[in-house]
Kinemage of the C-alpha trace (Angstrom):
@kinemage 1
@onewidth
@group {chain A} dominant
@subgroup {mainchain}
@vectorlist {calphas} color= white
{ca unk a 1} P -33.047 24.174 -10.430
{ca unk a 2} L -30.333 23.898 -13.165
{ca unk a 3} L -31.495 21.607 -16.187
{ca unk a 4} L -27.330 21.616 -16.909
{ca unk a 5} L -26.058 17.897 -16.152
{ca unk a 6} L -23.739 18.018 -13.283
{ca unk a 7} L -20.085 17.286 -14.456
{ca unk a 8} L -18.808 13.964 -14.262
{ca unk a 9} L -15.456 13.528 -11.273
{ca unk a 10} L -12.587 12.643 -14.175
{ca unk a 11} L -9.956 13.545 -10.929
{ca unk a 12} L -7.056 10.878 -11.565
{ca unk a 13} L -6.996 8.425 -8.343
{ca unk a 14} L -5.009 6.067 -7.697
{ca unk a 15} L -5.575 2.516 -6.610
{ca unk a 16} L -3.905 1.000 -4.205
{ca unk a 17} L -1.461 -1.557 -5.327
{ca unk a 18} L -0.344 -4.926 -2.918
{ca unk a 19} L 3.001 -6.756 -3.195
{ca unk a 20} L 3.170 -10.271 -1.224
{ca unk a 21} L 5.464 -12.956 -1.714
{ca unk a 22} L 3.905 -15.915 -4.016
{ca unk a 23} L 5.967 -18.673 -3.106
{ca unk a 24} L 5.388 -17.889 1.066
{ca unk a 25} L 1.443 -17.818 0.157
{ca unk a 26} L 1.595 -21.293 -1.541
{ca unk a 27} L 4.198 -22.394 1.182
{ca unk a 28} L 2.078 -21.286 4.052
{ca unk a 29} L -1.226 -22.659 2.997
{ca unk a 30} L 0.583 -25.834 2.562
{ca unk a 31} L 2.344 -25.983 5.908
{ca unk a 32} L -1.146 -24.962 7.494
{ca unk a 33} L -2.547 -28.223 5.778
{ca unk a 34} L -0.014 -30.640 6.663
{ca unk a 35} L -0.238 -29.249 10.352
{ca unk a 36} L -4.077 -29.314 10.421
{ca unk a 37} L -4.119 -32.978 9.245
{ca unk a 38} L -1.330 -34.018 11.357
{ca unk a 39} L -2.874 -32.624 14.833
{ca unk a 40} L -6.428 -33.360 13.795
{ca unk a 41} L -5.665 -36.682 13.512
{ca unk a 42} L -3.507 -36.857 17.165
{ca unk a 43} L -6.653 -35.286 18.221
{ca unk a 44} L -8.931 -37.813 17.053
{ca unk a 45} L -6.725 -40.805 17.272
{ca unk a 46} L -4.295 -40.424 19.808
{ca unk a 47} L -4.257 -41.432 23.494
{ca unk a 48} L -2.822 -40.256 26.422
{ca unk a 49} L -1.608 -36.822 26.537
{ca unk a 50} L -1.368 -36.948 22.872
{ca unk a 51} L -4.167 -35.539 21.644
{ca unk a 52} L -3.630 -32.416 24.407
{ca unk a 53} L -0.363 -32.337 22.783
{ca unk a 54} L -1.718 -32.106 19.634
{ca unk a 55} L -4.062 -29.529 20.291
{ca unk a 56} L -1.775 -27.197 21.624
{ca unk a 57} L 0.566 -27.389 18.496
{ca unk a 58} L -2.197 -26.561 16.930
{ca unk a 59} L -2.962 -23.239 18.819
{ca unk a 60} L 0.836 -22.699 18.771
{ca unk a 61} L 1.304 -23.431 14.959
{ca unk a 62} L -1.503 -22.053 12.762
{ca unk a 63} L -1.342 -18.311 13.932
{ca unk a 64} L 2.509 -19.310 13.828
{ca unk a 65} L 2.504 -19.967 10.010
{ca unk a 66} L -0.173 -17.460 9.146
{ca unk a 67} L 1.814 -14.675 10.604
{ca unk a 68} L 5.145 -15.345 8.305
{ca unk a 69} L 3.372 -16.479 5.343
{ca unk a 70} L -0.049 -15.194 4.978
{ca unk a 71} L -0.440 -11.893 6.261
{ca unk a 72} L 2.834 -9.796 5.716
{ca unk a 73} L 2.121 -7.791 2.598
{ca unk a 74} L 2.958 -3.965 1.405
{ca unk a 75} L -0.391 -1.803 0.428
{ca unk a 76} L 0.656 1.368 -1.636
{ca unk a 77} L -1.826 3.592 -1.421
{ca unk a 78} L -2.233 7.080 -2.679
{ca unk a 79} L -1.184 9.027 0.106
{ca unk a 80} L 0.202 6.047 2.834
{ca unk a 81} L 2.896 3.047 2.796
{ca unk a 82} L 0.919 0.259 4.929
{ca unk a 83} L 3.705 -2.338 5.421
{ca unk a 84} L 2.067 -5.823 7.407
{ca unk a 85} L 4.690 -7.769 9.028
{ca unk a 86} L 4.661 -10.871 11.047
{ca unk a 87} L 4.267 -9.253 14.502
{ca unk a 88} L 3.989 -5.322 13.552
{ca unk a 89} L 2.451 -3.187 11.344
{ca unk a 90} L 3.821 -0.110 10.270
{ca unk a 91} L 1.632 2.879 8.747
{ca unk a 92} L 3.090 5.977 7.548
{ca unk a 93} L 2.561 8.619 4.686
{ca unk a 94} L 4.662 8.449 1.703
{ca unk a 95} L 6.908 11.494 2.566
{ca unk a 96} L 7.614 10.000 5.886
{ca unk a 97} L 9.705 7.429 4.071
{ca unk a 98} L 13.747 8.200 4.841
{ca unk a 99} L 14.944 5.285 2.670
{ca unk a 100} L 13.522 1.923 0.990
{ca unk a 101} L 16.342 -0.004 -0.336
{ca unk a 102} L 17.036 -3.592 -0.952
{ca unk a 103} L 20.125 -5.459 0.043
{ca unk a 104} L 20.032 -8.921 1.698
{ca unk a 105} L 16.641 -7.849 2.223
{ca unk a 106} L 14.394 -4.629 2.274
{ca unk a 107} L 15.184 -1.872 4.450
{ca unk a 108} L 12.510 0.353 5.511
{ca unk a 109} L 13.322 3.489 7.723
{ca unk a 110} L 11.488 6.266 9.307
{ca unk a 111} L 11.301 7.716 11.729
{ca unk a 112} L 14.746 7.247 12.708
{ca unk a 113} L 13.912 3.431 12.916
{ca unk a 114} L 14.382 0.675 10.498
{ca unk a 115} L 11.791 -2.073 10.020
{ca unk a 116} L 12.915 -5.683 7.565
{ca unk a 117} L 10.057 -5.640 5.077
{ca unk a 118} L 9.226 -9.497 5.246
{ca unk a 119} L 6.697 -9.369 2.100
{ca unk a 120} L 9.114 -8.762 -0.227
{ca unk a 121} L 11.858 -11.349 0.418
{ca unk a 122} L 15.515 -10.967 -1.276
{ca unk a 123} L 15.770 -13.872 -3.201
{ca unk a 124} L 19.628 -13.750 -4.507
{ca unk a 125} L 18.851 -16.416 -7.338
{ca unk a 126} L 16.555 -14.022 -8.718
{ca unk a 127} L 19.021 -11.188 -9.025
{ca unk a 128} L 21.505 -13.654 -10.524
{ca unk a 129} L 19.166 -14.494 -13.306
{ca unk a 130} L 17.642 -11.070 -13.750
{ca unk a 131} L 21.370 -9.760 -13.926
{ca unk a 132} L 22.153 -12.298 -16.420
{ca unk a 133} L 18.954 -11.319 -18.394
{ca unk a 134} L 20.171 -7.680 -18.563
{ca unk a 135} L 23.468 -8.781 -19.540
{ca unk a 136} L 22.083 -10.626 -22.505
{ca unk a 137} L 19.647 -7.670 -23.525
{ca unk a 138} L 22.683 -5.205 -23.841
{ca unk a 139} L 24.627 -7.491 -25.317
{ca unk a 140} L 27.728 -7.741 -23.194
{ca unk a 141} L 28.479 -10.984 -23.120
{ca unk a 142} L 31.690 -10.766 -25.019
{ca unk a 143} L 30.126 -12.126 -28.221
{ca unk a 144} L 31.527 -11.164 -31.762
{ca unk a 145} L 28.426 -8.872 -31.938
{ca unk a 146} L 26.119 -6.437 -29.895
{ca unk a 147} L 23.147 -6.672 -32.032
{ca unk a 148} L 20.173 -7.561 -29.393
{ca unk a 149} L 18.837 -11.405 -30.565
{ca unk a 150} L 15.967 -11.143 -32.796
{ca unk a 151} L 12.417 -11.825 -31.115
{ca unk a 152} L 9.533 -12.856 -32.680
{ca unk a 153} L 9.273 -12.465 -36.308
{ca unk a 154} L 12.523 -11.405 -36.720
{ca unk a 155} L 12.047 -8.322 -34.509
{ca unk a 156} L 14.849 -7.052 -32.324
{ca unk a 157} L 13.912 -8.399 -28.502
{ca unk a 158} L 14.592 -5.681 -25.924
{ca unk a 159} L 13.679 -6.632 -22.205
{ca unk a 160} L 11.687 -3.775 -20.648
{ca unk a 161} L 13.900 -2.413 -17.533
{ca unk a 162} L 11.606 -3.712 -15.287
{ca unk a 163} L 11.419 -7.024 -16.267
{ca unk a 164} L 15.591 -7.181 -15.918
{ca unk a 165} L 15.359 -7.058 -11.960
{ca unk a 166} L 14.303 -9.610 -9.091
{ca unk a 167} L 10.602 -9.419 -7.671
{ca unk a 168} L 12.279 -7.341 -4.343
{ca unk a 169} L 13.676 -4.854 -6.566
{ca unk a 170} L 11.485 -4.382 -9.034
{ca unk a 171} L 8.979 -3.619 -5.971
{ca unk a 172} L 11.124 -1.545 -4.611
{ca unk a 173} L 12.225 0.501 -7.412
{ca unk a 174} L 8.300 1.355 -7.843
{ca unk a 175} L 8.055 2.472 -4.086
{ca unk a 176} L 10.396 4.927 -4.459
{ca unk a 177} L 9.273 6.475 -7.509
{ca unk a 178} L 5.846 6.578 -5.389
{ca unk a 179} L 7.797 8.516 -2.971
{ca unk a 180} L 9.501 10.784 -4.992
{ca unk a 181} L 5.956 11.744 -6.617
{ca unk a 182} L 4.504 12.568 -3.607
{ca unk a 183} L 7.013 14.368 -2.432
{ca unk a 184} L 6.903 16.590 -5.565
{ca unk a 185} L 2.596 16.813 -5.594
{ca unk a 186} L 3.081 17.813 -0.887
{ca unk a 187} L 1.856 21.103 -0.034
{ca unk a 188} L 3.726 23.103 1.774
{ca unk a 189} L 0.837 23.394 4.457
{ca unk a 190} L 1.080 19.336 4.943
{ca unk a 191} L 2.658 19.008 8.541
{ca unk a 192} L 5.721 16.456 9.567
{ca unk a 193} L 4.422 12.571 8.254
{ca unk a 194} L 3.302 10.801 10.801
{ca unk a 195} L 4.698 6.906 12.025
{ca unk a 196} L 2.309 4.066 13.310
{ca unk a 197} L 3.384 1.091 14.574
{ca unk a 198} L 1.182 -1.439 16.236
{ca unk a 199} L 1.833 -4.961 17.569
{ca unk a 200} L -0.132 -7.521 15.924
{ca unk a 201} L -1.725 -8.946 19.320
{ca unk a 202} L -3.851 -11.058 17.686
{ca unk a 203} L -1.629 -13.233 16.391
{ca unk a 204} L 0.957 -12.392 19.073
{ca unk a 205} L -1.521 -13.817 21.813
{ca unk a 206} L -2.759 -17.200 20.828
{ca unk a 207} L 1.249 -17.847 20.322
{ca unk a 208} L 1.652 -16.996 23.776
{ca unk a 209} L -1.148 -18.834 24.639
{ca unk a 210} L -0.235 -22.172 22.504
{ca unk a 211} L 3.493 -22.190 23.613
{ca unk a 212} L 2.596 -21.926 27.121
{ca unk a 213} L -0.128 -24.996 26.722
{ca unk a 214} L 2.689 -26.883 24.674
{ca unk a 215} L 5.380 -26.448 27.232
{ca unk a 216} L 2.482 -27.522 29.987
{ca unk a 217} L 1.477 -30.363 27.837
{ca unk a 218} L 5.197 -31.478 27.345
{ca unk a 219} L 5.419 -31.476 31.179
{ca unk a 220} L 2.486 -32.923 32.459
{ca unk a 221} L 2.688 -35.885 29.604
């Protein structure tokens, strides 16, 4: 037996990184209150076929909500692109990617398909102000001068580039660099990318399931 210490691992890795959208988090979790309050109190108070009503919407709601606000997200991992969206979910490895772009909203494709990436929502405000950030940082605003505005203590402020586009782009821009570097650390050995895409039953199915008691409830009341 060696009395040598074994070597420590000081491989780089590389963490997986999430983008979700802020404001749908704090809007679903919201929406999922007011609609728990509202039914649990039909539930409780109601009569008739009110609080069957109630329960229903419930059923039809929460996995509703959840599915557009809560759970669509983009994992960036070290060799894979998981992209979570309301009612699919999309797995493939990095050089799989064909394009990511952002327009009126992000554009996934591969595979020959394309897939809206609901996490990261276009918000056109945004770009307006993070245009109109950039503009300022270079100076282009038609003013008598192109020196950049000082900062604090008096030194020049220079936006970093990232900080000069919208949440969707700025994610976006980062993806693709992700691909690129794969692409360029790929054996030759690696084998066409494989696509996954699975249907998120179980959220799909208590939708189903609440719409179906709704419409009943609706009827029979």
């Amino acid at each position: 037996m060696s009395d040598t210490p074994a070597r420590a691992n000081t491989a780089p890795t590389y963490h997986d990184k999430v983008y979700r959208s802020g404001p749908g988090l704090v809007g679903g979790c919201f929406l999922l209150v007011l609609l728990l309050w509202l039914t649990i109190d039909a539930m409780v108070n109601g009569s008739g076929s009110a609080p069957a009503l109630a329960a229903s919407v419930l059923v039809l709601g929460a996995p509703l909500i959840a599915a557009f606000s809560l759970w669509p997200q983009v994992r960036a991992g070290q060799d894979r692109l998981l992209v979570r969206n309301p009612f699919r979910t999309i797995k493939l490895r990095w050089d799989g990617v064909e394009s990511l772009v952002s327009t009126l909203s992000v554009e996934l494709r591969a595979g020959g398909r394309k897939f809206v990436i609901w996490a990261l929502p276009v918000s056109l405000r945004q770009r307006k102000r993070a245009s109109k950030r950039a503009m300022i940082d270079a100076g282009d605003r038609g003013t008598v001068s192109n020196t950049p505005r000082p900062g604090l203590f008096g030194a020049p402020r220079s936006l970093p580039q990232s900080a000069a586009e919208a949440m969707a782009d700025r994610a976006v821009t980062e993806l693709n660099e992700r691909v690129a570097q794969y692409r360029e650390e790929l054996p030759a050995d690696a084998g066409e990318p494989e696509l996954s895409v699975t249907w998120n039953w179980w959220l799909i199915a208590p939708m189903l399931a609440g719409a179906v008691a709704t419409i009943a409830a609706l009827v029979a009341g």
